[in-house]
C-alpha positions in Angstrom: 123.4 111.3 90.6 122.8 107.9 92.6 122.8 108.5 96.2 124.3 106.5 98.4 123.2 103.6 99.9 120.3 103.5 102.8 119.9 100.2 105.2 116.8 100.9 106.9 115.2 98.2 109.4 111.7 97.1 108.7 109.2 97.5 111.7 109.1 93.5 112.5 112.9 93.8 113.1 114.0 93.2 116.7 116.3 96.2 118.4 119.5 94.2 118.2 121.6 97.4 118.3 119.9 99.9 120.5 116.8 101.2 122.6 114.4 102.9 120.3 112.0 104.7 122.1 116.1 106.3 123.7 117.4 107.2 120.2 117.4 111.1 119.7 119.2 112.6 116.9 119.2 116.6 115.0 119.6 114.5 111.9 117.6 113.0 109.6 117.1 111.3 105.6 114.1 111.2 103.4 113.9 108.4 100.6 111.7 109.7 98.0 110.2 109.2 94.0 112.9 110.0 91.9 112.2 113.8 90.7 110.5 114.4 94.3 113.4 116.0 96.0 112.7 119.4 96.5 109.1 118.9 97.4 110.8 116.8 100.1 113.0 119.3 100.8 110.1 122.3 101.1 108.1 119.8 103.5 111.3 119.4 105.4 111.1 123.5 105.7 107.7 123.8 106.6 108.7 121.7 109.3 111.4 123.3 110.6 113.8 121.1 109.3 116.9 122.5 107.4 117.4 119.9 104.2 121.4 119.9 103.1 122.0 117.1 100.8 120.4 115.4 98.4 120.7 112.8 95.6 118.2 110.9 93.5 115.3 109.8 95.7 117.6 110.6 99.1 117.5 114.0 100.7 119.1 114.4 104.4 118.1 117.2 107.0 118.8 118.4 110.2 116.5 119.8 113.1 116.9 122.9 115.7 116.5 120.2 118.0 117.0 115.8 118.4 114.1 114.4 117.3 113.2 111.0 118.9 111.0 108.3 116.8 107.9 109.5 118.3 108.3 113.1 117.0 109.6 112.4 113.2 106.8 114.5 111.2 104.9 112.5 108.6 105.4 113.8 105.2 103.5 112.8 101.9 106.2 112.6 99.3 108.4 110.2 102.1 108.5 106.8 101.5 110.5 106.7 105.1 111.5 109.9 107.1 114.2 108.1 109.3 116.8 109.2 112.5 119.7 109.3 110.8 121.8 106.9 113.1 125.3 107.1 111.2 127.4 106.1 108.1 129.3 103.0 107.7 131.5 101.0 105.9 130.0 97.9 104.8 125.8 98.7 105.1 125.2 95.2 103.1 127.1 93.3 106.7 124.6 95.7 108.8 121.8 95.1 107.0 122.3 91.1 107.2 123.5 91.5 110.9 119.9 92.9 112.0 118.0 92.2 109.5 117.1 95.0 107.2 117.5 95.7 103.8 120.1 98.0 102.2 118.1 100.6 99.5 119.8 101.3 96.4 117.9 104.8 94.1 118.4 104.1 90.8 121.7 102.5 91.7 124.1 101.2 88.5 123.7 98.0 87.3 126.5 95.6 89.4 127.2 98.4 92.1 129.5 96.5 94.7 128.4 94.9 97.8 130.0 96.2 100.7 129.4 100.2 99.8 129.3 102.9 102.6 125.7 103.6 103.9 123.2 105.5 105.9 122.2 104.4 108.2 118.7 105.0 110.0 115.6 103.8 111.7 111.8 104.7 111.6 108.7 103.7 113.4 105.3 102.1 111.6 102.5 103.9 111.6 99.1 104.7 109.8 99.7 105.2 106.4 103.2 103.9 105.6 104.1 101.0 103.7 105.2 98.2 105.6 107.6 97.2 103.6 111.4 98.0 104.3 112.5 101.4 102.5 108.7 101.8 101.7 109.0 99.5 98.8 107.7 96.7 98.0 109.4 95.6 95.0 106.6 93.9 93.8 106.5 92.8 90.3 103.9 93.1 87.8 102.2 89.7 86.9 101.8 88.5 83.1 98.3 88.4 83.6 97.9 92.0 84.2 97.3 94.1 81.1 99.3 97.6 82.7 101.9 98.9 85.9 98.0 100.1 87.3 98.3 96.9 88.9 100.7 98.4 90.9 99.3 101.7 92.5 96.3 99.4 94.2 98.7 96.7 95.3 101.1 99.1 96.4 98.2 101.1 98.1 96.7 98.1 99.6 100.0 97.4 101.8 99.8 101.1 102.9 96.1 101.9 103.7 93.7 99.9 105.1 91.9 99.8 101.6 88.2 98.6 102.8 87.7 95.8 100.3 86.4 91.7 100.7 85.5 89.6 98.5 82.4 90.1 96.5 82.2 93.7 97.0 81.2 96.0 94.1 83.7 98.3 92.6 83.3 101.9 90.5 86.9 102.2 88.6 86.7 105.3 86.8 90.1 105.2 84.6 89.8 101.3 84.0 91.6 101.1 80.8 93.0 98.9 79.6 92.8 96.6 82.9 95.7 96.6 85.1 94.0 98.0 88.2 91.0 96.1 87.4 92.7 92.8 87.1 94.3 93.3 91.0 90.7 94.3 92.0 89.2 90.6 90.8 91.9 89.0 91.9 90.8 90.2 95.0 87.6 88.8 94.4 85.3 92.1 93.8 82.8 93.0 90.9 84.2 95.8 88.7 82.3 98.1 87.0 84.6 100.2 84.7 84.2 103.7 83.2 86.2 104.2 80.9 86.0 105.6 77.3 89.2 103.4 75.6 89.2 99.9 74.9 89.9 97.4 77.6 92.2 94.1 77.7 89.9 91.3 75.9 91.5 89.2 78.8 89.6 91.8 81.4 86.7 91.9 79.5 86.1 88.2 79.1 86.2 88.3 83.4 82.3 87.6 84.5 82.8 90.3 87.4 83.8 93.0 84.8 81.7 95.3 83.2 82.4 97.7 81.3 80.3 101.5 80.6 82.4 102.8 77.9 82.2 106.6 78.3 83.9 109.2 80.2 82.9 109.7 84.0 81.3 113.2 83.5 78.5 111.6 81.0 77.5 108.9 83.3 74.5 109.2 84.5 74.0 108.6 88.3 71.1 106.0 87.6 73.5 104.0 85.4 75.4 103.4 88.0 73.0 102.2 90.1 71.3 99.7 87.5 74.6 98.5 86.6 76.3 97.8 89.8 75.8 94.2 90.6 75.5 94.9 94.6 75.7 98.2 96.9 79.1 100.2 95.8 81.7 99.7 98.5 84.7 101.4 97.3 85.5 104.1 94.2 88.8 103.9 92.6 90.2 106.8 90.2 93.1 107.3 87.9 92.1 109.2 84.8 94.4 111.1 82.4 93.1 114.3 83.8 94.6 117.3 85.7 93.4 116.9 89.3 90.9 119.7 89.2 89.1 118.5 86.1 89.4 115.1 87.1 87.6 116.0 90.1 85.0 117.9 88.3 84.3 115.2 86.1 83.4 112.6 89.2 80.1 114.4 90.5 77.9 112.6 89.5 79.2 108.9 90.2 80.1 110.0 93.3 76.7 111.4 94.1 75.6 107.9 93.2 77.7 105.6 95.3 78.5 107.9 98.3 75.6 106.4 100.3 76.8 102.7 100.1 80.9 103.6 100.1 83.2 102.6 102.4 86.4 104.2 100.7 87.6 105.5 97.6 91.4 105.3 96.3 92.5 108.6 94.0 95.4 108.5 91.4 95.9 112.3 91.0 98.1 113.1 88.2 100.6 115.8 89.0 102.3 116.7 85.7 104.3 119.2 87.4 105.5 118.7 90.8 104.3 122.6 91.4 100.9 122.1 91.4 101.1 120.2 95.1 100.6 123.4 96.6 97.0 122.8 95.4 97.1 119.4 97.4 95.2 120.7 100.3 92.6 122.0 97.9 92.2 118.8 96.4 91.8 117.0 99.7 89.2 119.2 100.9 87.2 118.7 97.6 87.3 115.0 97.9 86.3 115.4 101.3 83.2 117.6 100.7 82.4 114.7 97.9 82.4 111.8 99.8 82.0 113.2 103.2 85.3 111.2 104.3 88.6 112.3 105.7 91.8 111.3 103.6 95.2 110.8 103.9 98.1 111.4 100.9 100.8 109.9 100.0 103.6 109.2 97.1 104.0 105.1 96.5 107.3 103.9 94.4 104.9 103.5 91.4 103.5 106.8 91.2 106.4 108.4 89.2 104.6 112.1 88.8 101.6 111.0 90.7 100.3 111.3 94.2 97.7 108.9 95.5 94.9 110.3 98.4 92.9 107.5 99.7 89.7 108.4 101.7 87.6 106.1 104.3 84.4 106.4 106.2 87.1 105.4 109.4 89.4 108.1 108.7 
Protein backbone atom coordinates (compact mmCIF):
# COMPACT_ATOMS: atom_id res chain seq x y z
CA UNK A 1 0.00 0.00 0.00
CA UNK A 2 1.74 3.46 -1.01
CA UNK A 3 0.76 6.11 1.28
CA UNK A 4 0.01 9.20 0.32
CA UNK A 5 2.00 11.95 -0.36
CA UNK A 6 4.04 14.06 2.52
CA UNK A 7 5.48 17.84 1.70
CA UNK A 8 7.53 18.48 4.50
CA UNK A 9 9.72 21.84 4.84
CA UNK A 10 13.39 21.48 5.37
CA UNK A 11 14.82 23.40 8.42
CA UNK A 12 16.61 26.28 6.17
CA UNK A 13 13.07 27.07 4.76
CA UNK A 14 11.70 30.52 5.75
CA UNK A 15 7.97 30.52 7.67
CA UNK A 16 6.18 31.83 4.65
CA UNK A 17 2.86 30.46 5.86
CA UNK A 18 2.83 30.62 9.62
CA UNK A 19 4.58 31.29 13.10
CA UNK A 20 6.23 28.17 14.30
CA UNK A 21 7.18 28.43 17.59
CA UNK A 22 2.58 29.28 17.59
CA UNK A 23 1.68 26.07 15.76
CA UNK A 24 0.00 23.52 18.21
CA UNK A 25 -1.82 20.59 16.91
CA UNK A 26 -3.23 16.80 18.63
CA UNK A 27 -2.10 15.51 15.33
CA UNK A 28 0.77 14.16 14.05
CA UNK A 29 2.69 11.74 11.00
CA UNK A 30 5.79 9.59 11.12
CA UNK A 31 7.77 8.83 7.89
CA UNK A 32 9.53 5.70 8.40
CA UNK A 33 11.77 2.45 6.65
CA UNK A 34 9.45 0.64 4.77
CA UNK A 35 8.53 -2.54 7.16
CA UNK A 36 9.10 -0.12 10.29
CA UNK A 37 5.58 0.75 10.90
CA UNK A 38 4.50 -0.81 13.88
CA UNK A 39 7.65 -0.20 15.76
CA UNK A 40 6.71 3.37 14.95
CA UNK A 41 3.46 2.86 16.02
CA UNK A 42 4.60 1.14 19.61
CA UNK A 43 7.04 4.26 20.14
CA UNK A 44 4.04 6.38 19.26
CA UNK A 45 2.33 4.39 22.39
CA UNK A 46 4.96 4.57 24.75
CA UNK A 47 4.55 8.03 24.25
CA UNK A 48 1.23 8.60 24.77
CA UNK A 49 0.40 8.96 21.40
CA UNK A 50 -2.56 7.03 19.87
CA UNK A 51 -1.22 5.85 16.07
CA UNK A 52 -4.50 5.45 13.62
CA UNK A 53 -3.37 5.11 10.14
CA UNK A 54 -0.70 3.88 8.46
CA UNK A 55 0.74 2.98 4.99
CA UNK A 56 4.19 2.07 3.77
CA UNK A 57 6.82 4.12 5.50
CA UNK A 58 3.76 6.75 6.76
CA UNK A 59 2.06 6.25 10.11
CA UNK A 60 -0.19 9.24 11.55
CA UNK A 61 -1.11 9.76 15.34
CA UNK A 62 -2.88 11.85 17.55
CA UNK A 63 -2.04 13.18 21.22
CA UNK A 64 -4.28 13.62 24.53
CA UNK A 65 -3.12 17.03 24.02
CA UNK A 66 -1.64 19.79 20.95
CA UNK A 67 1.72 19.30 20.80
CA UNK A 68 3.79 22.36 19.73
CA UNK A 69 7.40 21.93 17.81
CA UNK A 70 9.28 22.13 20.89
CA UNK A 71 7.47 19.12 22.50
CA UNK A 72 7.34 16.53 19.45
CA UNK A 73 9.15 13.38 21.12
CA UNK A 74 12.24 12.09 19.26
CA UNK A 75 11.79 8.64 18.11
CA UNK A 76 14.50 6.21 16.54
CA UNK A 77 12.72 4.53 13.78
CA UNK A 78 11.50 8.38 12.51
CA UNK A 79 13.04 9.76 9.81
CA UNK A 80 10.64 13.07 10.68
CA UNK A 81 7.98 13.07 13.46
CA UNK A 82 6.00 16.18 12.10
CA UNK A 83 2.64 18.52 13.34
CA UNK A 84 0.41 17.38 11.06
CA UNK A 85 -0.73 20.85 9.59
CA UNK A 86 -3.52 19.57 7.10
CA UNK A 87 -4.29 17.83 3.67
CA UNK A 88 -4.44 19.46 0.41
CA UNK A 89 -5.10 19.29 -2.97
CA UNK A 90 -2.22 19.95 -4.95
CA UNK A 91 1.07 19.20 -2.26
CA UNK A 92 3.54 19.48 -5.44
CA UNK A 93 2.07 23.67 -5.78
CA UNK A 94 2.86 23.87 -1.79
CA UNK A 95 5.87 22.31 -1.85
CA UNK A 96 7.24 24.73 -4.72
CA UNK A 97 5.32 27.72 -3.09
CA UNK A 98 7.59 27.44 0.23
CA UNK A 99 10.06 25.56 -0.71
CA UNK A 100 9.92 21.99 0.41
CA UNK A 101 9.94 18.87 -1.04
CA UNK A 102 6.87 16.60 -1.54
CA UNK A 103 7.88 12.68 -0.19
CA UNK A 104 6.73 9.94 -2.20
CA UNK A 105 7.12 5.88 -0.11
CA UNK A 106 7.66 3.57 -2.58
CA UNK A 107 5.37 5.60 -4.79
CA UNK A 108 4.41 3.95 -8.46
CA UNK A 109 6.47 4.63 -11.17
CA UNK A 110 4.68 8.06 -13.07
CA UNK A 111 2.36 8.80 -10.09
CA UNK A 112 0.78 12.29 -11.06
CA UNK A 113 1.87 15.61 -10.10
CA UNK A 114 -0.63 17.48 -8.35
CA UNK A 115 -1.78 14.47 -5.71
CA UNK A 116 -3.43 15.29 -2.31
CA UNK A 117 -0.89 15.52 0.60
CA UNK A 118 0.01 15.86 4.18
CA UNK A 119 1.03 18.24 5.10
CA UNK A 120 3.43 19.02 8.13
CA UNK A 121 6.33 20.73 9.69
CA UNK A 122 9.26 19.71 12.17
CA UNK A 123 12.11 21.41 13.87
CA UNK A 124 16.15 20.38 13.45
CA UNK A 125 17.73 19.03 16.00
CA UNK A 126 20.58 16.72 17.32
CA UNK A 127 20.46 13.68 15.53
CA UNK A 128 18.22 14.12 12.56
CA UNK A 129 19.11 14.27 9.07
CA UNK A 130 19.10 17.55 7.56
CA UNK A 131 17.79 16.67 4.67
CA UNK A 132 14.07 17.34 3.77
CA UNK A 133 11.84 14.05 4.68
CA UNK A 134 15.13 12.70 6.33
CA UNK A 135 16.46 11.62 3.01
CA UNK A 136 18.97 12.40 1.27
CA UNK A 137 18.64 10.66 -1.92
CA UNK A 138 22.00 10.24 -2.34
CA UNK A 139 23.28 7.96 -4.92
CA UNK A 140 25.83 5.47 -4.81
CA UNK A 141 29.01 6.37 -6.90
CA UNK A 142 30.62 3.89 -9.47
CA UNK A 143 33.66 3.91 -7.61
CA UNK A 144 32.18 2.40 -4.66
CA UNK A 145 32.29 -1.44 -4.48
CA UNK A 146 28.68 -1.82 -2.19
CA UNK A 147 25.25 0.49 -0.84
CA UNK A 148 27.80 0.52 2.66
CA UNK A 149 28.76 3.62 1.11
CA UNK A 150 25.57 4.73 2.09
CA UNK A 151 24.95 4.09 5.90
CA UNK A 152 28.32 6.38 6.64
CA UNK A 153 27.34 9.05 4.22
CA UNK A 154 23.89 8.96 5.32
CA UNK A 155 25.16 8.92 8.99
CA UNK A 156 27.60 11.60 8.43
CA UNK A 157 24.69 14.16 7.51
CA UNK A 158 22.92 13.08 10.80
CA UNK A 159 25.66 12.83 13.50
CA UNK A 160 28.42 14.84 14.08
CA UNK A 161 30.63 11.75 13.00
CA UNK A 162 34.20 12.96 14.54
CA UNK A 163 36.37 12.41 11.51
CA UNK A 164 39.32 14.87 9.52
CA UNK A 165 41.43 14.09 7.27
CA UNK A 166 44.32 11.80 8.08
CA UNK A 167 42.72 10.22 10.94
CA UNK A 168 43.06 6.43 11.48
CA UNK A 169 40.11 4.21 11.10
CA UNK A 170 39.16 0.45 12.61
CA UNK A 171 36.27 -0.83 10.14
CA UNK A 172 35.38 -4.11 11.44
CA UNK A 173 32.82 -5.51 8.57
CA UNK A 174 35.04 -3.83 5.65
CA UNK A 175 34.09 -6.22 2.93
CA UNK A 176 34.16 -5.76 0.15
CA UNK A 177 34.74 -1.83 0.40
CA UNK A 178 31.82 0.31 0.15
CA UNK A 179 32.09 1.96 3.60
CA UNK A 180 35.76 1.93 3.26
CA UNK A 181 35.77 3.74 0.01
CA UNK A 182 33.53 6.88 1.65
CA UNK A 183 35.99 6.66 4.64
CA UNK A 184 39.23 7.55 2.10
CA UNK A 185 37.40 9.73 0.25
CA UNK A 186 37.19 11.51 3.26
CA UNK A 187 40.78 11.40 3.56
CA UNK A 188 41.29 8.75 6.63
CA UNK A 189 43.63 5.60 6.94
CA UNK A 190 41.51 2.40 7.07
CA UNK A 191 42.43 -0.50 8.69
CA UNK A 192 39.88 -3.27 7.74
CA UNK A 193 38.90 -6.45 9.56
CA UNK A 194 37.33 -8.45 7.73
CA UNK A 195 37.58 -12.20 6.91
CA UNK A 196 36.09 -12.04 2.92
CA UNK A 197 37.81 -10.69 0.12
CA UNK A 198 37.85 -7.01 -0.56
CA UNK A 199 37.34 -4.83 -3.90
CA UNK A 200 41.02 -5.08 -5.64
CA UNK A 201 40.03 -1.28 -6.33
CA UNK A 202 40.01 -0.85 -2.24
CA UNK A 203 42.86 -2.76 -1.83
CA UNK A 204 45.14 -1.13 -4.30
CA UNK A 205 44.26 2.34 -1.97
CA UNK A 206 47.69 3.24 -0.04
CA UNK A 207 45.48 4.19 3.18
CA UNK A 208 43.89 0.72 3.17
CA UNK A 209 44.88 -2.16 4.96
CA UNK A 210 43.59 -5.02 5.28
CA UNK A 211 43.75 -7.86 8.59
CA UNK A 212 41.80 -10.58 7.02
CA UNK A 213 40.23 -12.37 9.97
CA UNK A 214 37.23 -11.99 12.00
CA UNK A 215 37.09 -9.27 14.80
CA UNK A 216 36.96 -11.75 17.76
CA UNK A 217 40.64 -13.39 16.71
CA UNK A 218 42.37 -10.06 16.48
CA UNK A 219 44.59 -9.54 18.82
CA UNK A 220 44.56 -6.20 20.66
CA UNK A 221 48.43 -5.71 19.87
CA UNK A 222 47.66 -6.11 16.16
CA UNK A 223 45.83 -3.42 16.20
CA UNK A 224 48.02 -1.26 17.67
CA UNK A 225 51.11 -2.29 15.31
CA UNK A 226 49.05 -1.95 12.36
CA UNK A 227 47.22 1.30 12.80
CA UNK A 228 49.24 3.90 11.00
CA UNK A 229 48.40 6.76 13.70
CA UNK A 230 46.28 6.85 17.19
CA UNK A 231 42.63 5.24 16.25
CA UNK A 232 40.07 8.07 16.17
CA UNK A 233 36.92 6.52 15.28
CA UNK A 234 35.55 2.55 15.06
CA UNK A 235 33.12 1.70 12.54
CA UNK A 236 31.01 -1.67 12.65
CA UNK A 237 28.66 -3.55 10.26
CA UNK A 238 29.15 -7.28 10.49
CA UNK A 239 26.78 -10.01 9.37
CA UNK A 240 26.18 -10.76 13.01
CA UNK A 241 23.17 -10.69 15.36
CA UNK A 242 23.74 -7.62 17.60
CA UNK A 243 24.65 -9.54 20.73
CA UNK A 244 27.29 -11.64 19.08
CA UNK A 245 28.41 -8.92 17.14
CA UNK A 246 29.05 -7.11 20.19
CA UNK A 247 30.76 -9.98 21.83
CA UNK A 248 32.98 -10.40 19.05
CA UNK A 249 34.36 -6.54 19.38
CA UNK A 250 36.17 -6.78 22.89
CA UNK A 251 39.12 -6.94 22.16
CA UNK A 252 39.52 -4.15 19.39
CA UNK A 253 37.71 -2.03 21.34
CA UNK A 254 39.87 -2.60 24.33
CA UNK A 255 42.59 -1.56 21.99
CA UNK A 256 41.50 1.71 20.52
CA UNK A 257 39.15 3.02 23.26
CA UNK A 258 42.02 5.15 24.76
CA UNK A 259 42.64 7.20 21.48
CA UNK A 260 38.75 7.11 20.14
CA UNK A 261 36.77 9.91 19.55
CA UNK A 262 33.58 7.99 18.21
CA UNK A 263 32.50 4.83 16.84
CA UNK A 264 29.55 4.35 14.21
CA UNK A 265 27.47 0.74 14.74
CA UNK A 266 25.45 -0.99 11.92
CA UNK A 267 23.31 -3.38 14.16
CA UNK A 268 21.61 -5.92 12.13
CA UNK A 269 18.03 -6.42 13.18
CA UNK A 270 16.72 -9.44 11.23
CA UNK A 271 13.53 -9.23 13.00
CA UNK A 272 12.06 -5.95 13.89
CA UNK A 273 11.23 -7.76 17.49
CA UNK A 274 14.37 -7.89 18.76
CA UNK A 275 14.47 -3.76 19.29
CA UNK A 276 13.09 -4.31 22.61
CA UNK A 277 16.80 -5.42 23.26
CA UNK A 278 17.86 -1.90 21.86
CA UNK A 279 18.34 -0.39 25.28
CA UNK A 280 20.48 -3.45 26.12
CA UNK A 281 22.56 -2.90 23.27
CA UNK A 282 23.14 0.77 23.96
CA UNK A 283 24.17 0.18 27.45
CA UNK A 284 26.80 -2.43 26.30
CA UNK A 285 28.34 -0.18 23.84
CA UNK A 286 28.43 2.29 26.37
CA UNK A 287 30.21 0.24 29.07
CA UNK A 288 32.73 -0.65 25.97
CA UNK A 289 33.69 2.55 24.89
CA UNK A 290 32.78 4.59 27.95
CA UNK A 291 30.66 6.96 25.52
CA UNK A 292 27.05 7.92 25.43
CA UNK A 293 25.03 7.12 22.10
CA UNK A 294 22.33 8.01 20.29
CA UNK A 295 20.03 5.54 17.62
CA UNK A 296 18.51 5.96 14.90
CA UNK A 297 16.96 4.28 11.51
CA UNK A 298 18.63 6.05 8.13
CA UNK A 299 16.70 5.35 4.54
CA UNK A 300 19.52 2.79 3.91
CA UNK A 301 19.24 0.65 6.71
CA UNK A 302 16.36 -1.48 5.35
CA UNK A 303 16.31 -4.14 8.64
CA UNK A 304 19.02 -2.24 10.32
CA UNK A 305 19.42 0.33 13.03
CA UNK A 306 22.54 2.44 13.28
CA UNK A 307 23.76 3.70 17.12
CA UNK A 308 26.55 6.09 16.79
CA UNK A 309 28.54 6.83 20.09
CA UNK A 310 30.98 10.04 20.88
CA UNK A 311 33.29 11.04 23.64
CA UNK A 312 30.77 14.56 23.30
CA UNK A 313 27.65 12.83 23.74
Amino acid sequence: MTPPPVATSPPSSPSAVVDADALRSPFVFALCQPGAEAVVRDELAQHGLSPSFSATGFVTAKAREPLSLATLPRLVFARRLCLSLADVDDGELLAARVRARVHHEQAASGEPRGAPAFVGVHRQRPGLSRDPCGDAQLVVPERAPSRAWLKFEEAARVFAVPLVEGDTVVEIGCAPGGMTRALLDRGAHVVGIDRNAMDPRILAEPRFRHVQTSARHVEPSLVRTVAPSPVRLLVVDVNLPPRSALSALNAVAGAVRGTLRGALFTLKLGDYRLVAELPQWRSRIERMLRMPTQATQLPSNRQELTVFATVDG
